[in-house]
PDB file of N, CA, C and O in Angstrom:
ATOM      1  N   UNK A   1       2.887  -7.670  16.286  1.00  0.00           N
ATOM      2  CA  UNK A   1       2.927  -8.208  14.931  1.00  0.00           C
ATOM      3  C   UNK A   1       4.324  -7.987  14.371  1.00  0.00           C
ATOM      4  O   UNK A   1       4.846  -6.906  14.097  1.00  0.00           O
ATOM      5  N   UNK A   2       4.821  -9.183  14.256  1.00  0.00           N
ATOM      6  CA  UNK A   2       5.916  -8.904  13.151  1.00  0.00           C
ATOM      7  C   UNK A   2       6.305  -8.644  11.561  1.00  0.00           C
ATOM      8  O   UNK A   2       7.447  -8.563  11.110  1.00  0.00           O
ATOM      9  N   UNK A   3       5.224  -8.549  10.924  1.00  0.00           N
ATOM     10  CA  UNK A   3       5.189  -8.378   9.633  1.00  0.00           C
ATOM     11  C   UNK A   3       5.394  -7.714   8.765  1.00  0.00           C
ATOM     12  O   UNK A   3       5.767  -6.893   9.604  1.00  0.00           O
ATOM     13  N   UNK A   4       5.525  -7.243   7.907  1.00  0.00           N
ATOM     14  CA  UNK A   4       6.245  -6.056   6.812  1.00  0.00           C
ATOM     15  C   UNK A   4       4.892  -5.564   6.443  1.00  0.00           C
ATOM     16  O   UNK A   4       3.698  -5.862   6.432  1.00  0.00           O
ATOM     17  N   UNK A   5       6.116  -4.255   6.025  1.00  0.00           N
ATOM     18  CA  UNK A   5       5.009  -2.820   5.640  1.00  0.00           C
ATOM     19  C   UNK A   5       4.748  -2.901   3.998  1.00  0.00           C
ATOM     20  O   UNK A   5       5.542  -2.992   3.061  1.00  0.00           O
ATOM     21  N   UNK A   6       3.546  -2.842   4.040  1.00  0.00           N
ATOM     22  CA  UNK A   6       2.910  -3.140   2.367  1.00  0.00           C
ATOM     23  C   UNK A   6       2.401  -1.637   1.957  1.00  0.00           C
ATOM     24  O   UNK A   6       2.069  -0.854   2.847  1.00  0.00           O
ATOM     25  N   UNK A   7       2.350  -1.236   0.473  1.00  0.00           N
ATOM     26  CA  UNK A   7       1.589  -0.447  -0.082  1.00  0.00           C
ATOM     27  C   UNK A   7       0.276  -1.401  -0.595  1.00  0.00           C
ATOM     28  O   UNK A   7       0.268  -2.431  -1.269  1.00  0.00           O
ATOM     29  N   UNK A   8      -0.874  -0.585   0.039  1.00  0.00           N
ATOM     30  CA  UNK A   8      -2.190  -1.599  -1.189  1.00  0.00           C
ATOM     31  C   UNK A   8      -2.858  -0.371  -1.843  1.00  0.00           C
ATOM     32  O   UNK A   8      -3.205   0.682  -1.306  1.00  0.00           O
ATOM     33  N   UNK A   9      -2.924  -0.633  -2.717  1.00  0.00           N
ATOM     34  CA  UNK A   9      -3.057   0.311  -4.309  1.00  0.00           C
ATOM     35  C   UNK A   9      -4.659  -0.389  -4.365  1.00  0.00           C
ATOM     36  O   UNK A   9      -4.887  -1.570  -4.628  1.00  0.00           O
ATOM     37  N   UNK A  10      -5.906   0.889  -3.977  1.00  0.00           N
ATOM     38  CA  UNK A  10      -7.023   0.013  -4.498  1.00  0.00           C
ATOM     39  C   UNK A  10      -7.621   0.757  -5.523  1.00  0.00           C
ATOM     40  O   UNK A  10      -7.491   1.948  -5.805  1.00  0.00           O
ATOM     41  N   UNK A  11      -8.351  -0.196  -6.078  1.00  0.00           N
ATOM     42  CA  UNK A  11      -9.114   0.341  -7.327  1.00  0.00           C
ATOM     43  C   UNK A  11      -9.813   1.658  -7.236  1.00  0.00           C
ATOM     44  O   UNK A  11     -10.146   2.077  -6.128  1.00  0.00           O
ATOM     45  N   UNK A  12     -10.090   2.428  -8.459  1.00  0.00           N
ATOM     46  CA  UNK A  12     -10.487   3.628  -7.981  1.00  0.00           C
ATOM     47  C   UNK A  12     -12.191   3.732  -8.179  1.00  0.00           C
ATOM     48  O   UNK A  12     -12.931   4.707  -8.308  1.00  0.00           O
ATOM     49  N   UNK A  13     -12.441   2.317  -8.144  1.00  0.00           N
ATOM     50  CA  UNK A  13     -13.994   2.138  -8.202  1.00  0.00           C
ATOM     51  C   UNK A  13     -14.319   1.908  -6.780  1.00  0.00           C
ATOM     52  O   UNK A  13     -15.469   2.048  -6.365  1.00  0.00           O
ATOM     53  N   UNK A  14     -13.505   1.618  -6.156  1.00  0.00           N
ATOM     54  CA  UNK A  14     -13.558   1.070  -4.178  1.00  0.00           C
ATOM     55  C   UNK A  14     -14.233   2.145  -3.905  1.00  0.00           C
ATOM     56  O   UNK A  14     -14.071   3.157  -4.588  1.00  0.00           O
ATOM     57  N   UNK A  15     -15.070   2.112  -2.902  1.00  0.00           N
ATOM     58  CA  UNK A  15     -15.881   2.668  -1.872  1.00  0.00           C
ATOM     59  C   UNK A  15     -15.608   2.792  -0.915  1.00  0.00           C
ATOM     60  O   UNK A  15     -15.413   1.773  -0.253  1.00  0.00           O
ATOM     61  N   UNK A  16     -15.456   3.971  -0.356  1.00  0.00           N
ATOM     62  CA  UNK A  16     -14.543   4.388   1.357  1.00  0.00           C
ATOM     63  C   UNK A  16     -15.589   3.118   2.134  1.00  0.00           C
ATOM     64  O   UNK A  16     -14.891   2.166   2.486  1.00  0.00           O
ATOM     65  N   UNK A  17     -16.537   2.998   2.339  1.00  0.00           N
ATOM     66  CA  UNK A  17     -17.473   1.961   3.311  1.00  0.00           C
ATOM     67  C   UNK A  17     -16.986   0.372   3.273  1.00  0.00           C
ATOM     68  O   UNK A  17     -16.981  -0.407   4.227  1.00  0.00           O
ATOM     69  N   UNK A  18     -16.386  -0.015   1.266  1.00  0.00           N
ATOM     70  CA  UNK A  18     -15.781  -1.377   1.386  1.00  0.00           C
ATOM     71  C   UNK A  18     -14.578  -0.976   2.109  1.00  0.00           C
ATOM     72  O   UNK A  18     -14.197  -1.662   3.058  1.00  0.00           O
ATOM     73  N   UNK A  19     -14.048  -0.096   1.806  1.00  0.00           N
ATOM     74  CA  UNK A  19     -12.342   0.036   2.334  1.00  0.00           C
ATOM     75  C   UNK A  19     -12.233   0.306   3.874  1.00  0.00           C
ATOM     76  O   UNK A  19     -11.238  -0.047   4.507  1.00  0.00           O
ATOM     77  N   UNK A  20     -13.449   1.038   4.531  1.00  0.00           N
ATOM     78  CA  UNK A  20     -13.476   0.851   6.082  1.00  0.00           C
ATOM     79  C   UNK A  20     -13.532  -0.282   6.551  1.00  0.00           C
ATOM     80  O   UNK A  20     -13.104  -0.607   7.659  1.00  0.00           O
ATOM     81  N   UNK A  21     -14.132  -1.080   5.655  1.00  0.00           N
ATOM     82  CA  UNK A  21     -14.618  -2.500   6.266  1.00  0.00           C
ATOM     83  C   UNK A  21     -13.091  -3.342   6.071  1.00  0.00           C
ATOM     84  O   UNK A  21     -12.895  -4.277   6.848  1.00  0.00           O
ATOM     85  N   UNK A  22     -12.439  -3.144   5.447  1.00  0.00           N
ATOM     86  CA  UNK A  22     -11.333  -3.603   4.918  1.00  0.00           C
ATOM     87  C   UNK A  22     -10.251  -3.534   6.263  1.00  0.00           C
ATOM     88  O   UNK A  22      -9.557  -4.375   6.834  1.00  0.00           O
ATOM     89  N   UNK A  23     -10.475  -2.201   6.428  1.00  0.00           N
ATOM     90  CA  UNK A  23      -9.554  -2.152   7.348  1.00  0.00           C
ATOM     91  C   UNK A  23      -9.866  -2.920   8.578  1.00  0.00           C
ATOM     92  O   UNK A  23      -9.292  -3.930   8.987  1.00  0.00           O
ATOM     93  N   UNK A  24     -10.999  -2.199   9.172  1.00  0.00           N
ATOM     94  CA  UNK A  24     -11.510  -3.343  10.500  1.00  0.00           C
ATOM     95  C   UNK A  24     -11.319  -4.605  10.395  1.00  0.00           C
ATOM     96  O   UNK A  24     -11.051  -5.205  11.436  1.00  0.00           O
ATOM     97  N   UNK A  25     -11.407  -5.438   8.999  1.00  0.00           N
ATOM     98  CA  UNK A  25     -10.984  -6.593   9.190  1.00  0.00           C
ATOM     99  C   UNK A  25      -9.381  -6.998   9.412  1.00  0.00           C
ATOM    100  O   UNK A  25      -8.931  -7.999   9.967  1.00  0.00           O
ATOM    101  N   UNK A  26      -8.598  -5.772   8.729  1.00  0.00           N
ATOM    102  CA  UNK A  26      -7.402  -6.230   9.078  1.00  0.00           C
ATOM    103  C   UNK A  26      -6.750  -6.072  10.433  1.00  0.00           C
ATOM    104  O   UNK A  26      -5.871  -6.862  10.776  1.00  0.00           O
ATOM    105  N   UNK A  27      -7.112  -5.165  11.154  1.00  0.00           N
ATOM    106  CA  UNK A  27      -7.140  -4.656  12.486  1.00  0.00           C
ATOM    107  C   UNK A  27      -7.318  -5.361  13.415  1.00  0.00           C
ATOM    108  O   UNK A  27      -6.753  -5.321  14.508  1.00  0.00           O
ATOM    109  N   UNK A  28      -8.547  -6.440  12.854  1.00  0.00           N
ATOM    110  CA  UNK A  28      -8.995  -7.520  13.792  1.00  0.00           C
ATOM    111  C   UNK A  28      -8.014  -8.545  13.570  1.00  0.00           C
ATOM    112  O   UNK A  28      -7.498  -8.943  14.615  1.00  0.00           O
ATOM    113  N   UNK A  29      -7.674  -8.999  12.688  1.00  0.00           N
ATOM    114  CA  UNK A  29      -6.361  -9.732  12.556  1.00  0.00           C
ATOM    115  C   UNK A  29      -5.075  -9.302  13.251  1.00  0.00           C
ATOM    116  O   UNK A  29      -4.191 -10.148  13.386  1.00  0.00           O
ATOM    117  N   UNK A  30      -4.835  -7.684  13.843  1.00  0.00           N
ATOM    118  CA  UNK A  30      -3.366  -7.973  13.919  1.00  0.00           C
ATOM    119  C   UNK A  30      -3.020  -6.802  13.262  1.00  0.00           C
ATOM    120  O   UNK A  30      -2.162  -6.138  13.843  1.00  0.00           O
ATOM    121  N   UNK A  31      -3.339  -6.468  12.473  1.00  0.00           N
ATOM    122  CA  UNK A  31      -2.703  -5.594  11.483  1.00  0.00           C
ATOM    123  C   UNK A  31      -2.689  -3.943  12.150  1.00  0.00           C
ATOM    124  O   UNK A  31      -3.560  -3.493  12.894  1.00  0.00           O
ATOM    125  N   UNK A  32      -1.481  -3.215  11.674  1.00  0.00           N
ATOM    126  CA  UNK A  32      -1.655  -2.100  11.240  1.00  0.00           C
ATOM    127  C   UNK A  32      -1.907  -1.218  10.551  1.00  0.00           C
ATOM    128  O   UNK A  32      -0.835  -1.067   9.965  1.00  0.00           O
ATOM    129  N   UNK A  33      -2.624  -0.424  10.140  1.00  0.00           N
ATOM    130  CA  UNK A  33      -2.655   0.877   9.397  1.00  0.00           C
ATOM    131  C   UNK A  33      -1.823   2.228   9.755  1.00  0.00           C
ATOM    132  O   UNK A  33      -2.305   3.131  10.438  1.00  0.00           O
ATOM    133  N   UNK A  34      -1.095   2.242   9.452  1.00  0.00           N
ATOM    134  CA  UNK A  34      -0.064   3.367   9.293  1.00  0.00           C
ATOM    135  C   UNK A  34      -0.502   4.497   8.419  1.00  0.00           C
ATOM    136  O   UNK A  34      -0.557   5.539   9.072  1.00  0.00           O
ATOM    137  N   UNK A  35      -0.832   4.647   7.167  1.00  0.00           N
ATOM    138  CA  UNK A  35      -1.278   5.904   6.706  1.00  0.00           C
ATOM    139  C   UNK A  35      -2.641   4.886   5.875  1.00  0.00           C
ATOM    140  O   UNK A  35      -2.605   3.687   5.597  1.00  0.00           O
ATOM    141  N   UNK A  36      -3.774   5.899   5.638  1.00  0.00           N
ATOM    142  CA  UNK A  36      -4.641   5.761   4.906  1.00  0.00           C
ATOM    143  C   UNK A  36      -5.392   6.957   4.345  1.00  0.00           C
ATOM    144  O   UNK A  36      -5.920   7.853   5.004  1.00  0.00           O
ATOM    145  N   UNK A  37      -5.355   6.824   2.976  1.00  0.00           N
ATOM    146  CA  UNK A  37      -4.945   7.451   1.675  1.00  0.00           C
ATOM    147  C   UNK A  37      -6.200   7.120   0.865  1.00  0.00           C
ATOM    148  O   UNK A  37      -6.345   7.779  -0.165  1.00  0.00           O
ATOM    149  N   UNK A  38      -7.174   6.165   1.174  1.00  0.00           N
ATOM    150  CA  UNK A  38      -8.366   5.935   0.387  1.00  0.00           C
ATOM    151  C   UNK A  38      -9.118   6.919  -0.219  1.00  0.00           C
ATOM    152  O   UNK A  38      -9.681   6.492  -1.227  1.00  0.00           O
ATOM    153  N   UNK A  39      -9.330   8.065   0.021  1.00  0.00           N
ATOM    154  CA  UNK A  39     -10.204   9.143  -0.209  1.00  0.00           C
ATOM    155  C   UNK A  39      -9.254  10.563  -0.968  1.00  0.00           C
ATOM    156  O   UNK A  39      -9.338  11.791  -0.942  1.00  0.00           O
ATOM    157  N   UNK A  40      -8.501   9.695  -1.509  1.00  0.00           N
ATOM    158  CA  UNK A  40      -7.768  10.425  -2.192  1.00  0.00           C
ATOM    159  C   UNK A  40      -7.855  10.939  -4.464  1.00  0.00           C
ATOM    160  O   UNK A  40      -7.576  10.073  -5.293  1.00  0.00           O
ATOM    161  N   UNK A  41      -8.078  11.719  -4.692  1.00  0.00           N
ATOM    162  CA  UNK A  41      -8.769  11.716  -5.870  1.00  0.00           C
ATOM    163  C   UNK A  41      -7.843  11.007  -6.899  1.00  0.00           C
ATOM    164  O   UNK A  41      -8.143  10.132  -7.712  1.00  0.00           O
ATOM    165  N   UNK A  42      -6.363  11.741  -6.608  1.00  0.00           N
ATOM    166  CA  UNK A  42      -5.442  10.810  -7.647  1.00  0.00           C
ATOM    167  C   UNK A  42      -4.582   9.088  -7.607  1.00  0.00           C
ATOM    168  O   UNK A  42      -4.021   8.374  -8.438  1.00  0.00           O
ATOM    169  N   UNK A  43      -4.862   9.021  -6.300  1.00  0.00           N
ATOM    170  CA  UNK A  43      -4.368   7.289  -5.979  1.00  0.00           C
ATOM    171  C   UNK A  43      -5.183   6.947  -4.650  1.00  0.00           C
ATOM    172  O   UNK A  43      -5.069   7.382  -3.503  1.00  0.00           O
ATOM    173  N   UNK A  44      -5.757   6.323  -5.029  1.00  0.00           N
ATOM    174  CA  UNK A  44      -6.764   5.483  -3.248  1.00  0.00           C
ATOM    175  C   UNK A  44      -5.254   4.479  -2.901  1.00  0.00           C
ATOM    176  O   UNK A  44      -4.732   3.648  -3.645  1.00  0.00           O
ATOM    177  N   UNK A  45      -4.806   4.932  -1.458  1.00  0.00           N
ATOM    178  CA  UNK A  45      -4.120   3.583  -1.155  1.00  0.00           C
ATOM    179  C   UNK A  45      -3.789   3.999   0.704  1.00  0.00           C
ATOM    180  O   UNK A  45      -3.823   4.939   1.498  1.00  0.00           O
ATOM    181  N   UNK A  46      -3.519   2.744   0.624  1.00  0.00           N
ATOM    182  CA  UNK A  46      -2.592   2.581   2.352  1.00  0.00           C
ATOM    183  C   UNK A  46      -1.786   1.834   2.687  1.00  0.00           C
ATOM    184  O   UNK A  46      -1.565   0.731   2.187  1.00  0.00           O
ATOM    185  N   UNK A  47      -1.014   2.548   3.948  1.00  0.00           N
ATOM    186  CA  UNK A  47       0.257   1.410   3.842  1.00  0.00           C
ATOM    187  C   UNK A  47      -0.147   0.617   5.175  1.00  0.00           C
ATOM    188  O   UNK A  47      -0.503   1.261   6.162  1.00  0.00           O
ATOM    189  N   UNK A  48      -0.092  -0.771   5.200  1.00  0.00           N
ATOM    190  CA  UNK A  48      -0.308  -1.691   6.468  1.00  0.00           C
ATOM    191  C   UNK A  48       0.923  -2.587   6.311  1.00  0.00           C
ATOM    192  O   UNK A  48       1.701  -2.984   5.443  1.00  0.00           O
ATOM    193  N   UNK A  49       0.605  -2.720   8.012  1.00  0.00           N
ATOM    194  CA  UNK A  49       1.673  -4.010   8.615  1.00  0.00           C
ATOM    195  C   UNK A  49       1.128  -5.269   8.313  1.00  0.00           C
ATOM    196  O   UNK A  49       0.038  -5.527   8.822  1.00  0.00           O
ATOM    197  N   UNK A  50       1.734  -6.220   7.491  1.00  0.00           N
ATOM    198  CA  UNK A  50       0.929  -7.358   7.139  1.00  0.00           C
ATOM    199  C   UNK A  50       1.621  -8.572   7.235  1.00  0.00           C
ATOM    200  O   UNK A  50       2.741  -8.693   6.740  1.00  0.00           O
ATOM    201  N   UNK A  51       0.950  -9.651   7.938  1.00  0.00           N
ATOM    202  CA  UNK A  51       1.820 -11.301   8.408  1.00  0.00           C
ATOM    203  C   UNK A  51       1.691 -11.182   6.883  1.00  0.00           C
ATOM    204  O   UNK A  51       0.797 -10.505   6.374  1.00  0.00           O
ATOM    205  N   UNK A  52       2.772 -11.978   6.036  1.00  0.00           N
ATOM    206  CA  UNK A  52       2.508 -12.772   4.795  1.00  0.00           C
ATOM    207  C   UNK A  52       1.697 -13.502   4.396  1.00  0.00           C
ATOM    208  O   UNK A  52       1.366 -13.511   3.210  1.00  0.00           O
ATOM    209  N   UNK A  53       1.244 -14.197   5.193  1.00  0.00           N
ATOM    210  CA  UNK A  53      -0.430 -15.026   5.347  1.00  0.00           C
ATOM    211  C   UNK A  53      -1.299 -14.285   4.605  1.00  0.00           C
ATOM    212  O   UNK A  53      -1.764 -14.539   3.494  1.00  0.00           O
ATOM    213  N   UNK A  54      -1.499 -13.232   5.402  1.00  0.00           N
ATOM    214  CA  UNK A  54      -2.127 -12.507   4.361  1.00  0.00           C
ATOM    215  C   UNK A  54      -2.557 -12.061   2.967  1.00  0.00           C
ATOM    216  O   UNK A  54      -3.684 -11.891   2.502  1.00  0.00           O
ATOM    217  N   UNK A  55      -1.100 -11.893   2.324  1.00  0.00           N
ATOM    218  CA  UNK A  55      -1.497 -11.288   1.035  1.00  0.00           C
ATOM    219  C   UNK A  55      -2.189 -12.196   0.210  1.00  0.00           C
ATOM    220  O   UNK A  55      -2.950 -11.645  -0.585  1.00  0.00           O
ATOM    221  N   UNK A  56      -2.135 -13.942   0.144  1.00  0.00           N
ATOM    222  CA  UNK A  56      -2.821 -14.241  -0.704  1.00  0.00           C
ATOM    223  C   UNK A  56      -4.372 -13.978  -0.712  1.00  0.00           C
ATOM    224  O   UNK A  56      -4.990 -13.993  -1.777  1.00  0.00           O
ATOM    225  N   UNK A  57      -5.044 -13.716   0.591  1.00  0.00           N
ATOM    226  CA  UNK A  57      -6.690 -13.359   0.514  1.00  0.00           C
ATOM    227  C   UNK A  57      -6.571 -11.509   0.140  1.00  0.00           C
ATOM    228  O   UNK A  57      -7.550 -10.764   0.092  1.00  0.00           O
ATOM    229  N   UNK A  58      -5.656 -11.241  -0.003  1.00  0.00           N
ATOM    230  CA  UNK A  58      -6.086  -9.579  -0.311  1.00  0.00           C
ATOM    231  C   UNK A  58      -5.568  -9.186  -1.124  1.00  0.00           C
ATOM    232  O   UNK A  58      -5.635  -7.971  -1.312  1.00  0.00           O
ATOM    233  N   UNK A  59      -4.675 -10.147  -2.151  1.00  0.00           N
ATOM    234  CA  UNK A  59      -4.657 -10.044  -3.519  1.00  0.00           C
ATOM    235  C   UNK A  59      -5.830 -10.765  -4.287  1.00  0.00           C
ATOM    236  O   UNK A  59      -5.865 -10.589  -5.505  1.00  0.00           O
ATOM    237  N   UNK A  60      -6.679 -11.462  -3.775  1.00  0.00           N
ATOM    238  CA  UNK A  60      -8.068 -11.692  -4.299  1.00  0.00           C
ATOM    239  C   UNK A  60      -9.131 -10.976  -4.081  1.00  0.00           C
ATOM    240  O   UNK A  60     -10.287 -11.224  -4.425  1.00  0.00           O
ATOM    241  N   UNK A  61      -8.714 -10.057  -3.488  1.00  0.00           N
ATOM    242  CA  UNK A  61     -10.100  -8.842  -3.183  1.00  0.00           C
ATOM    243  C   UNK A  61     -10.661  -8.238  -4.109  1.00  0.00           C
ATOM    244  O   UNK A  61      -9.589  -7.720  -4.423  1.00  0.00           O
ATOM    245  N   UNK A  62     -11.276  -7.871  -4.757  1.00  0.00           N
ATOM    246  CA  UNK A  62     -11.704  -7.203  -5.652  1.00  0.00           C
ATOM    247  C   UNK A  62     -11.436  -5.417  -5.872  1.00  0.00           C
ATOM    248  O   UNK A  62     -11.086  -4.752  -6.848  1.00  0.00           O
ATOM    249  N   UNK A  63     -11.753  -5.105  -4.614  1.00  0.00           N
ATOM    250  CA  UNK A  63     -11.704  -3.542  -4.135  1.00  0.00           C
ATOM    251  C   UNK A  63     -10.056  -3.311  -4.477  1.00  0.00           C
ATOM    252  O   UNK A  63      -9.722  -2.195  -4.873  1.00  0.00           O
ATOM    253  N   UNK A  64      -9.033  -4.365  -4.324  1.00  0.00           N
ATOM    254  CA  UNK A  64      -7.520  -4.485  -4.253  1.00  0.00           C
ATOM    255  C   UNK A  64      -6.911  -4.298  -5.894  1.00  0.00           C
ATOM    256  O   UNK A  64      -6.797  -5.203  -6.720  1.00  0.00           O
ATOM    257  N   UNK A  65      -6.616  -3.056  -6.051  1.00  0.00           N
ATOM    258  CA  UNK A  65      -5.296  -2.995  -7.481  1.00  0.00           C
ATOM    259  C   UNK A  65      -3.800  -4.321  -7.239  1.00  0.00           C
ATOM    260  O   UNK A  65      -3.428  -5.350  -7.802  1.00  0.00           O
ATOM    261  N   UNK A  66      -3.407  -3.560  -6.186  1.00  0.00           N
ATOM    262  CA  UNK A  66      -1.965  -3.892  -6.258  1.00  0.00           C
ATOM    263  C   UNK A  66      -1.708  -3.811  -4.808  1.00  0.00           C
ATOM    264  O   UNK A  66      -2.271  -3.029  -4.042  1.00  0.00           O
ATOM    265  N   UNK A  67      -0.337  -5.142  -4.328  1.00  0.00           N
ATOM    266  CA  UNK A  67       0.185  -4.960  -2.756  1.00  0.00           C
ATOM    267  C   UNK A  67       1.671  -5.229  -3.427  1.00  0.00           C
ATOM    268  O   UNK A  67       2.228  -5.982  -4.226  1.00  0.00           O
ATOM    269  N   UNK A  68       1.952  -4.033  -2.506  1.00  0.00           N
ATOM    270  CA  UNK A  68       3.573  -4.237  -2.732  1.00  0.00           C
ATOM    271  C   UNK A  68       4.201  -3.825  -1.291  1.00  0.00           C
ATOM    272  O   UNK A  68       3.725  -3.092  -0.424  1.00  0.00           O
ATOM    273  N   UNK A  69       5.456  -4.558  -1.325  1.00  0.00           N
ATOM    274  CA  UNK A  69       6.510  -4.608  -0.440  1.00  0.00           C
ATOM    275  C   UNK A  69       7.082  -2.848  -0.075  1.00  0.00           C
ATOM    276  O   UNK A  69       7.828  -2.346  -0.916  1.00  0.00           O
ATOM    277  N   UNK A  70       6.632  -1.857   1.385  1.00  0.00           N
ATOM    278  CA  UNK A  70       6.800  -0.239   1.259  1.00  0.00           C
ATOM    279  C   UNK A  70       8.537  -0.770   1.504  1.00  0.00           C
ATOM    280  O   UNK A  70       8.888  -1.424   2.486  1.00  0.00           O
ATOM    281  N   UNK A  71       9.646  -0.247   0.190  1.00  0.00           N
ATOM    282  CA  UNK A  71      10.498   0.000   0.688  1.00  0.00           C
ATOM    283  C   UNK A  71      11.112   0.787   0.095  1.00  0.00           C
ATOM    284  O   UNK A  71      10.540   1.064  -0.959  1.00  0.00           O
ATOM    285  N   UNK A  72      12.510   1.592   0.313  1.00  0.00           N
ATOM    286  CA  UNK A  72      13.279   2.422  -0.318  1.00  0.00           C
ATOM    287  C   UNK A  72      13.714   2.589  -1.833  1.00  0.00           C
ATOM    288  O   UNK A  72      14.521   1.851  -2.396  1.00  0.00           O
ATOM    289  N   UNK A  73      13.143   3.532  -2.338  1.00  0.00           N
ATOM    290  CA  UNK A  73      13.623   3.524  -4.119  1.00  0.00           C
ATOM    291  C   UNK A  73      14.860   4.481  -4.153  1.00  0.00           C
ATOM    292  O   UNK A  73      14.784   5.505  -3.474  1.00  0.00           O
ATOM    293  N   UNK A  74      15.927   4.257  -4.840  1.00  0.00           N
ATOM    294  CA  UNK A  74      16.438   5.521  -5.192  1.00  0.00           C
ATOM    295  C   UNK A  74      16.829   4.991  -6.651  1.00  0.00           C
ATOM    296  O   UNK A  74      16.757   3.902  -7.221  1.00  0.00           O
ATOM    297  N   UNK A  75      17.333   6.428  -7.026  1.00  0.00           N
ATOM    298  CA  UNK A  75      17.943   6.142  -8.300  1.00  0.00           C
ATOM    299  C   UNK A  75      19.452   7.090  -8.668  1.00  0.00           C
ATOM    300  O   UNK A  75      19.744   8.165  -8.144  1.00  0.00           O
ATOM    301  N   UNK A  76      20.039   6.550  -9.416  1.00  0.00           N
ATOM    302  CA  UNK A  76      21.485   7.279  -9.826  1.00  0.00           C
ATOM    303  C   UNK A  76      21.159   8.182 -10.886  1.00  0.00           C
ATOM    304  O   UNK A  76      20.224   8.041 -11.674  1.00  0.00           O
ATOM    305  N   UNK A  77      22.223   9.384 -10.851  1.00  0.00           N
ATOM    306  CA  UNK A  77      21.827  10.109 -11.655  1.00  0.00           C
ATOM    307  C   UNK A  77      22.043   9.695 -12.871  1.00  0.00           C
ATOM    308  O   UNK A  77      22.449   8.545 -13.037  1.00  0.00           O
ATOM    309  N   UNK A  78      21.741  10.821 -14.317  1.00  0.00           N
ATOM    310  CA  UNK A  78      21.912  10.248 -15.472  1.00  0.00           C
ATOM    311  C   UNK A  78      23.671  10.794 -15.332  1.00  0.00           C
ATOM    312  O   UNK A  78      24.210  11.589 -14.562  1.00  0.00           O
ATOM    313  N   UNK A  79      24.171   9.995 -16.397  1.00  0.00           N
ATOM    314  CA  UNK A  79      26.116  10.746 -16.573  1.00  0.00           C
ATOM    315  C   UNK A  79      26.098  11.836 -17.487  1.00  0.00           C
ATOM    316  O   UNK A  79      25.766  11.231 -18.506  1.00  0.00           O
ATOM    317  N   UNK A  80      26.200  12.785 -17.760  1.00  0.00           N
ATOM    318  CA  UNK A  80      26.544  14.024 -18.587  1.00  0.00           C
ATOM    319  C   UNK A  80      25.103  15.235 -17.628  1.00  0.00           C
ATOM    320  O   UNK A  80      25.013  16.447 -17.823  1.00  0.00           O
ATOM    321  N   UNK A  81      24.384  14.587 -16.871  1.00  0.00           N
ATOM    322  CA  UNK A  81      23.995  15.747 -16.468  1.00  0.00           C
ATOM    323  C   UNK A  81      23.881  16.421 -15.277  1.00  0.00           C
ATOM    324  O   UNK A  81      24.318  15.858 -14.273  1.00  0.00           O
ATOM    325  N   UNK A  82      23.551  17.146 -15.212  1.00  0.00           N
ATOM    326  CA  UNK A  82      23.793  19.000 -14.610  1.00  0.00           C
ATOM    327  C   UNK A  82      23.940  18.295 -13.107  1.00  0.00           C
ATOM    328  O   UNK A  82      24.929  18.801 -12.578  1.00  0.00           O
ATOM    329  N   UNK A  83      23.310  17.290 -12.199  1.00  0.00           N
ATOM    330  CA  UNK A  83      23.268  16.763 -10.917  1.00  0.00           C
ATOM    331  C   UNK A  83      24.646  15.961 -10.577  1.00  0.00           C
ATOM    332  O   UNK A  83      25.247  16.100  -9.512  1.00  0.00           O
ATOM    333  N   UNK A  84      25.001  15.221 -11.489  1.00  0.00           N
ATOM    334  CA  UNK A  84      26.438  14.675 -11.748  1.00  0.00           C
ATOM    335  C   UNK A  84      27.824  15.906 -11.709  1.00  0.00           C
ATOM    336  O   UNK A  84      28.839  15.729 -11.035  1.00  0.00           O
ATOM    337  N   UNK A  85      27.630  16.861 -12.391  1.00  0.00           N
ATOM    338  CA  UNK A  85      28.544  18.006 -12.286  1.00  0.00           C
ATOM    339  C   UNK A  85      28.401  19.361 -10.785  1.00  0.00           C
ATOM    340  O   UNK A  85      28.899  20.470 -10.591  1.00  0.00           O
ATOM    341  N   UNK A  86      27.803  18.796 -10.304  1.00  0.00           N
ATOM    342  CA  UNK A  86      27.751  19.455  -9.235  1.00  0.00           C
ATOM    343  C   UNK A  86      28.581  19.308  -7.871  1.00  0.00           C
ATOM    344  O   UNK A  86      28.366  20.074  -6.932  1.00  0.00           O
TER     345      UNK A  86
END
């Protein structure tokens, strides 16, 4: 599979049994699961390998918050403080 690595952010009403099923279906497609995070109390999520094809049926999922693109954040420091003078 050539496809990019997604965060999917699911609702925190999802059910580990919809979200197993979730996965097997993506699995059967092709997909990877790289970390899975569902059963987690403060954020249910996982990161998968996903064709683009994809996201439009699993941004209609219900069980599905949010899919985003997993990539690098950084940020600059603020200017006058203590990380800047170092």
């Amino acid at each position: 599979m050539a496809g990019k690595k997604y965060i999917i952010t699911f609702s925190q009403s999802a059910k580990t049994p919809e979200i197993e099923s979730l996965y097997s279906e993506l699995e059967s497609q092709g997909s990877h699961i790289s970390k899975k995070a569902h059963e987690s109390v403060i954020m249910k999520y996982s990161v998968a390998t996903l064709e683009p094809s994809m996201l439009h049926s699993l941004k209609s999922n219900n069980i599905i918050e949010s899919i985003e693109e997993d990539k690098m954040v950084s940020i600059s420091p603020i200017p006058g403080t203590h990380s800047e003078l170092s």
